[in-house]
C-alpha positions in Angstrom: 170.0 181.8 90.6 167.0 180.8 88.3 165.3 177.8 87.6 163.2 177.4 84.3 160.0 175.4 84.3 159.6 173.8 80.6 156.7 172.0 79.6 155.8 170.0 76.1 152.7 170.7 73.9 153.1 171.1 70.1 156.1 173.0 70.9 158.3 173.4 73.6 158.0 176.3 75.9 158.8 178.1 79.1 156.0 178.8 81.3 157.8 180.7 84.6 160.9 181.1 85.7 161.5 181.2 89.2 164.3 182.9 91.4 165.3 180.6 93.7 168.0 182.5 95.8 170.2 179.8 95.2 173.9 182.0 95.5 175.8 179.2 93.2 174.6 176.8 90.5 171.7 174.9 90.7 172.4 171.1 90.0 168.9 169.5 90.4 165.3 170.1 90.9 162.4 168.0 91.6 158.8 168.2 91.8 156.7 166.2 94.4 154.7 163.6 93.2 151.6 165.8 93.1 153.3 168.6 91.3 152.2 171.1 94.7 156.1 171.1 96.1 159.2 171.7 94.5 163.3 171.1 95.8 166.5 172.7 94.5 169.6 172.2 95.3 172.9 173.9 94.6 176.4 174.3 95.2 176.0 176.8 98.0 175.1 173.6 100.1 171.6 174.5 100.2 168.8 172.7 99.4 165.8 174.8 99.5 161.5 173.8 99.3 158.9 175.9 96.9 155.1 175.4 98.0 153.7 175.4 94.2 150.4 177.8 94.4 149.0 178.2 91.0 151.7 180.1 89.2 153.7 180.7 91.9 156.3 179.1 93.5 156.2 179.8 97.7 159.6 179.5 99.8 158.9 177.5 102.2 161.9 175.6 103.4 166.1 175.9 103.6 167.7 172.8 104.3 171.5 173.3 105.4 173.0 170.0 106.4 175.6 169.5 104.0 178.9 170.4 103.9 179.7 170.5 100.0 177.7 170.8 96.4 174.6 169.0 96.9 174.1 167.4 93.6 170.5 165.6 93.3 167.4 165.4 95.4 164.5 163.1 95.2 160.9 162.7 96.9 160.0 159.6 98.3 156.2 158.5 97.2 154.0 160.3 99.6 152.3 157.0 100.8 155.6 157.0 102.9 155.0 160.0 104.1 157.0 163.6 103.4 160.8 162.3 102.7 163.3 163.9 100.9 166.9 162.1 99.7 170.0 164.5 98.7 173.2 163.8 97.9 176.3 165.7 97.9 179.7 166.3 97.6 180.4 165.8 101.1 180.4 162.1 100.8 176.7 161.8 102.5 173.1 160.8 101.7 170.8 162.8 103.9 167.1 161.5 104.0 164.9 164.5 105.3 161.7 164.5 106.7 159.0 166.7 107.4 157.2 166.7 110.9 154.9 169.3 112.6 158.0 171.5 113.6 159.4 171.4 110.2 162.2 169.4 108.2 164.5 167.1 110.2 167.5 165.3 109.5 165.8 161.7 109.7 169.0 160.0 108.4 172.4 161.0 107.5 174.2 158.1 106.0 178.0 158.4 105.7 179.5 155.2 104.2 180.9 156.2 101.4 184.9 157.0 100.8 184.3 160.2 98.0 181.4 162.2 96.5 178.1 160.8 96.4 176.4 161.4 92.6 173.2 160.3 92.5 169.8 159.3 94.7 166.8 157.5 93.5 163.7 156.1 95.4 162.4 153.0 94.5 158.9 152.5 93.0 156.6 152.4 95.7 154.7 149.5 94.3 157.2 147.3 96.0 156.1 148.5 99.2 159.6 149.0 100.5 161.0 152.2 101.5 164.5 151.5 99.5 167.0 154.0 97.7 170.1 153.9 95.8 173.3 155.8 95.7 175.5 156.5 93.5 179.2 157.5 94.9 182.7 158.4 93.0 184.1 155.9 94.7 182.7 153.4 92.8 179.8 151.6 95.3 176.1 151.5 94.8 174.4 151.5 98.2 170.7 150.5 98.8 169.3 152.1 101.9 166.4 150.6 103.2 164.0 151.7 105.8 163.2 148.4 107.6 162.0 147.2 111.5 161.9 151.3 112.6 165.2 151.5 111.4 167.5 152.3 108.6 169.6 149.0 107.1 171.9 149.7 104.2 173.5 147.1 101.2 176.8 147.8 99.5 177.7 146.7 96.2 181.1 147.1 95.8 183.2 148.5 92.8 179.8 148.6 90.7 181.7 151.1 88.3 185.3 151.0 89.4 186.3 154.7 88.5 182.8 155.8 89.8 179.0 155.7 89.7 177.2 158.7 88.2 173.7 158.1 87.7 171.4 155.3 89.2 167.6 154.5 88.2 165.3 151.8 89.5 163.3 149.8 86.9 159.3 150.0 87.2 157.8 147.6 89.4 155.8 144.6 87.4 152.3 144.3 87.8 150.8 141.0 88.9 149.9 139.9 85.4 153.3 140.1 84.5 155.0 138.1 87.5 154.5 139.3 90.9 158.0 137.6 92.1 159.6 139.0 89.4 163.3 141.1 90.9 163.5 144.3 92.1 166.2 146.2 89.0 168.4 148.8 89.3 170.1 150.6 86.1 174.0 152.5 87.1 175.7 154.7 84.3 179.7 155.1 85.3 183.2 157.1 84.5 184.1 153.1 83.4 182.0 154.5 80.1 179.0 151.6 80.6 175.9 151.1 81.7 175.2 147.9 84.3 171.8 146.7 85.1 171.3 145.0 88.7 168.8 142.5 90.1 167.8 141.2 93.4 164.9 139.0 94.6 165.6 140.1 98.3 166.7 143.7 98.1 169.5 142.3 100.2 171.4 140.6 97.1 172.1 142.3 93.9 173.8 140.4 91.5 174.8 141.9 88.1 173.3 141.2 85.1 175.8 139.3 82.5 175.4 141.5 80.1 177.3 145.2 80.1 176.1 147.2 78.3 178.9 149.3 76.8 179.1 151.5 73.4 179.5 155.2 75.2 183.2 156.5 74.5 183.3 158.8 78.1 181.2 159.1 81.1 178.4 158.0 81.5 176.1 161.3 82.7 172.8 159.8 83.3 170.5 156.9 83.2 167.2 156.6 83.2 164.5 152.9 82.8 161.2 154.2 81.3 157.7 153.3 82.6 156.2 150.4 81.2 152.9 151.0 82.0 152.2 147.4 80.6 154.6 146.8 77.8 156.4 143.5 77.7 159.5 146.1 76.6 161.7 147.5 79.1 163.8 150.5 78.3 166.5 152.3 79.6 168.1 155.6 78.2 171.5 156.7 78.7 173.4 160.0 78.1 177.5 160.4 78.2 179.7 163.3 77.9 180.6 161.8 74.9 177.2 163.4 73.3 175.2 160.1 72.8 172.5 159.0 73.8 171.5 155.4 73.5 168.1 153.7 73.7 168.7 150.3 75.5 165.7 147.4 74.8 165.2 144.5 76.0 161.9 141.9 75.0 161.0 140.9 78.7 158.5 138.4 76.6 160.8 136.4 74.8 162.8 135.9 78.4 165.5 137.3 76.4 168.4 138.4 78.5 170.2 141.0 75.1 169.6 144.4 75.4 169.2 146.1 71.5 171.0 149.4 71.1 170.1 151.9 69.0 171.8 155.5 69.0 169.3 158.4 69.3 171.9 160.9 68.3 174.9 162.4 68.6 174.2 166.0 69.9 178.1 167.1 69.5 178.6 168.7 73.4 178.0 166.4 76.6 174.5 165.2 77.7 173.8 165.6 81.1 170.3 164.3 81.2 167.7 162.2 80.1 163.9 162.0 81.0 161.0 159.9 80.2 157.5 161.8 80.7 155.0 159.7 82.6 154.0 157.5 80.0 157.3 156.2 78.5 157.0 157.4 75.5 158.5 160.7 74.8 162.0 161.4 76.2 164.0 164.6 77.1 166.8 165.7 76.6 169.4 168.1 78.2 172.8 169.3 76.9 175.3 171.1 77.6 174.8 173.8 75.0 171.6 174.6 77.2 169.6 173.3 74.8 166.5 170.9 76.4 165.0 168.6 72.9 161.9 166.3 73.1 162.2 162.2 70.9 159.5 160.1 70.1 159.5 157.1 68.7 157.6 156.4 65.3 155.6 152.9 64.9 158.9 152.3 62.9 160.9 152.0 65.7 162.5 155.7 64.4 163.2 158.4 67.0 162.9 162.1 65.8 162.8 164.9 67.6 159.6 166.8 68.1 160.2 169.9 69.8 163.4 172.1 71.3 163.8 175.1 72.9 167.0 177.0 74.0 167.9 179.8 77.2 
């Protein structure tokens, strides 16, 4: 199997394509932080590790723990060191991690009753080695690396029919509130989007307000970098074809989340993306169509570029 590599200028385009040797669908990929390493993973079980050298993209890893569909992976900020989350079908999170004889197996947690969706590290500026899960059976579950060892927080029936998609919310810099709480967004099959707080990372209390409007699954979610602003946002996609901006005015210490609808797209929506800066957000359907938004100074979203394999 192949796996595009898109990027955004004036237009939309793809710069290489790269054959993986995946032998089933590819369900995720993920660059490193530095852009030199790349992981896929696929429904063959495999999760497999690219070296990136200039245009090319070096195998340099097979990873063949899990016993199902591996459907996500995400890097860990390298300040902790080379770690690797996946999640699979198989009703495990695996954290790997690379030592001088290669990729180990550091931690294969197994607490959850059905498939495990989704995997997320959270920002490093909280110092904390933490990640969230996503299962079908309806828990969240924040792992934490803690004391040498690895400690883990259930929150129970988060979604009741399932969790699909988590994201962590950017950590707040000093001038905004250094004990400000550690957020987590979840997307659901309940159709909704639930935002989660704790000021321990042991405790995570929902937020009041749900925040519904999606008519079927939720598919992804994803809290945009804030990189300052006194705005948070979170986007969220649903088989339904929507995609919703959620904001919230941190400033006014109001607790409402505005919604405005980016678009129907008329076939599900399996992802959303913010680039690095929060300001332009991608798109991915299930018509294989990827589309690029940016907001106007009018508060208006309009596309800005698309391409199509």
């Amino acid at each position: 199997k192949k796996w595009d590599v898109v990027v955004a200028a004036k237009m939309v385009s793809t710069i290489s394509s790269i054959d993986t040797g995946h032998e089933d669908m590819i369900h995720d990929a993920q660059m490193d932080y530095y852009g030199k390493r790349l992981a896929t993973c696929s429904s063959d079980r495999l999760i497999k590790i690219f070296d990136v050298v200039g245009d090319n993209h070096v195998p340099s890893a097979e990873l063949k723990e899990h016993e199902g569909p591996v459907w996500e992976v995400s890097w860990a900020h390298p300040k902790f060191g080379s770690l690797l989350a996946s999640c699979s079908y198989d009703k495990r999170v695996i954290v790997w991690k690379e030592t001088a004889s290669g990729w180990e197996a550091a931690h294969d947690y197994r607490q959850h009753d059905s498939s495990v969706n989704s995997v997320s590290w959270a920002p490093h500026e909280h110092g904390r080695v933490m990640l969230a899960c996503g299962s079908s059976d309806g828990d969240l579950s924040v792992l934490e690396f803690l004391d040498e060892q690895w400690t883990s927080v259930k929150i129970s029936k988060a979604h009741a029919t399932g969790v699909t998609a988590v994201s962590w919310a950017p950590a707040l810099p000093p001038s905004q509130g250094a004990a400000a709480p550690i957020k987590l967004v979840s997307g659901g099959c309940d159709n909704t989007v639930k935002v989660w707080e704790s000021a321990d990372g042991r405790h995570w209390p929902q937020e009041a307000v749900v925040l519904a409007g999606h008519t079927d699954w939720v598919r992804d979610v994803a809290w945009a970098p804030s990189l300052g602003s006194a705005t948070s946002s979170i986007a969220s996609c649903s088989q339904d074809g929507s995609v919703f901006i959620w904001t919230q005015d941190r400033g006014s210490g109001s607790s409402q989340w505005e919604k405005k609808e980016l678009k129907n797209f008329g076939c599900a929506v399996w992802r959303v993306s913010w680039s690095i800066t929060g300001n332009v957000l991608a798109v991915a359907c299930a018509d294989n169509k990827v589309s690029l938004w940016k907001e106007s100074l009018n508060g208006e979203w309009s596309c800005v570029s698309e391409v199509e394999e």
